[in-house]
Legacy VTK file of the C-alpha trace (Angstrom):
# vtk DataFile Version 3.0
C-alpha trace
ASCII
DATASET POLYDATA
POINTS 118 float
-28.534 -120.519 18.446
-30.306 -117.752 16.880
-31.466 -114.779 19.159
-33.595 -111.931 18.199
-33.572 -108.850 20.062
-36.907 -106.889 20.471
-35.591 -103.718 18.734
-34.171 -101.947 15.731
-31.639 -100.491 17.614
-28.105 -101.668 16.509
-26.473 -101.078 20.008
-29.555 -103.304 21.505
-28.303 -105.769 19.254
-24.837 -105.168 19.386
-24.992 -105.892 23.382
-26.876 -108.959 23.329
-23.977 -110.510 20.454
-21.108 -109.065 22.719
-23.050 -111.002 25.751
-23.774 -114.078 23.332
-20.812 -114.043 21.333
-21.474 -117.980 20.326
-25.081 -117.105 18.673
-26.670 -115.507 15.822
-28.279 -111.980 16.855
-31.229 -110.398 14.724
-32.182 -106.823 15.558
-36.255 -107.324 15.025
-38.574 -103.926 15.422
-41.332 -105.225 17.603
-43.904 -102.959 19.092
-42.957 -102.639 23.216
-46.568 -102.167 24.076
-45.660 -99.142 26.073
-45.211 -95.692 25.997
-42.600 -94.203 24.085
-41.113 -93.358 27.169
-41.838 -95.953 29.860
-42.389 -94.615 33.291
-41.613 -96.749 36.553
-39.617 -100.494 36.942
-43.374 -101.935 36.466
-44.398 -100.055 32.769
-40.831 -100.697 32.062
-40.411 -104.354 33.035
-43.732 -104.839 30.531
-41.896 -103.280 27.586
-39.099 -105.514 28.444
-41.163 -108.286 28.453
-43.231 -107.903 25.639
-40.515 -107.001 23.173
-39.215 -110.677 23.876
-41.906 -112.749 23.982
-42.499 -110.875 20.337
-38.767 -110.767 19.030
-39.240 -114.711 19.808
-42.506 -115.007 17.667
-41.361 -112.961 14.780
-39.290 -116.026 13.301
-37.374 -119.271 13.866
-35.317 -118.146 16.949
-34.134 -120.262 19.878
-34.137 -117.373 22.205
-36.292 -113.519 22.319
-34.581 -110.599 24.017
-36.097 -107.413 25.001
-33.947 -104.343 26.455
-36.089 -101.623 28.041
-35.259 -98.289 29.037
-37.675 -95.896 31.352
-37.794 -93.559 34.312
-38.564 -93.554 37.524
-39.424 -90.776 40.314
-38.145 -90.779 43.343
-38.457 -87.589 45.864
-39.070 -85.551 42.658
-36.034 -86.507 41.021
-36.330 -88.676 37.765
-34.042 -91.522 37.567
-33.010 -93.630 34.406
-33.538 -97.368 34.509
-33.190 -100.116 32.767
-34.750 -104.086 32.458
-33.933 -106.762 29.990
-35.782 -109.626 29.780
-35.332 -113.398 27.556
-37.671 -115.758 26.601
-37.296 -119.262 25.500
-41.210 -119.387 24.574
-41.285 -121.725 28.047
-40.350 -119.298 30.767
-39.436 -115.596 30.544
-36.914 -114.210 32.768
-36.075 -110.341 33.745
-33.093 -108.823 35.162
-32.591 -105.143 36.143
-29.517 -103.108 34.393
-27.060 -101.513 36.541
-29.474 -97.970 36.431
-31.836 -99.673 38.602
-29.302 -100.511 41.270
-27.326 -96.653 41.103
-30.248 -94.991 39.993
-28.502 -92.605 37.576
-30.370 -89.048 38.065
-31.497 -86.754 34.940
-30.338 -83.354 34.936
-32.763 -81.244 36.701
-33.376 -79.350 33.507
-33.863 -82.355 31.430
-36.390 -83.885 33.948
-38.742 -80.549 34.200
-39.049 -80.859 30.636
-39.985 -84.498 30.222
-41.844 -83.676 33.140
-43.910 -81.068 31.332
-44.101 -82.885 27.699
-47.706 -84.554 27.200
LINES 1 119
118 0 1 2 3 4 5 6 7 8 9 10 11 12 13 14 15 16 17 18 19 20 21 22 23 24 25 26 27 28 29 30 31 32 33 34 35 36 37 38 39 40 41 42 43 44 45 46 47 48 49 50 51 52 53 54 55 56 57 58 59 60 61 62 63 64 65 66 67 68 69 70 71 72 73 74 75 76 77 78 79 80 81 82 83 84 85 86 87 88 89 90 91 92 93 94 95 96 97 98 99 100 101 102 103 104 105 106 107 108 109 110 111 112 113 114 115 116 117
């Protein structure tokens, strides 16, 4: 099977052929639709989505992944998260990385000055 993953980033790519080790993995840069820096599972969850459904358009593939990464506030801390979602063109299907279920905090230094930037 041939999978394309919704990014130009070799690790993106590299951990969908470690978790597919039978296919054929493209990196493909597709647009995520999103900010640069997603905020919140929902914003997130769209990038996710979109980069698949559009990593599965871009050629003859079997299979579109998209691997999002974003934060999210919680009692003014900013936590890292992350969603993946795959597409068969019939039915898309998300999952939530292990972020979203530890909720891995930025550095209080780090977060005051993504939460200052534009």
């Amino acid at each position: 099977m041939r999978v394309a993953v919704g990014s130009g980033n070799p690790v993106k790519r590299d951990a969908v052929a470690a978790a597919l080790p039978d296919a054929t993995v493209d990196a493909v840069s597709v647009p995520s639709g999103v900010p640069e820096q997603p905020r919140g599972d929902d914003e997130t969850v769209e990038g996710a989505r979109n980069r698949a459904e559009r990593a599965l358009q871009s050629g003859e593939y079997g299979l579109g992944v998209g691997l999002e990464g974003g934060v999210a506030e919680r009692e003014g801390d900013l936590f890292l998260i992350m969603w993946a979602a795959a597409t068969d063109g019939d039915r898309v299907e998300v999952g939530a990385g292990p972020g979203c279920a530890s909720r891995t905090t930025w550095p209080r230094g780090c977060a005051t000055a993504r939460n200052s930037a534009p």
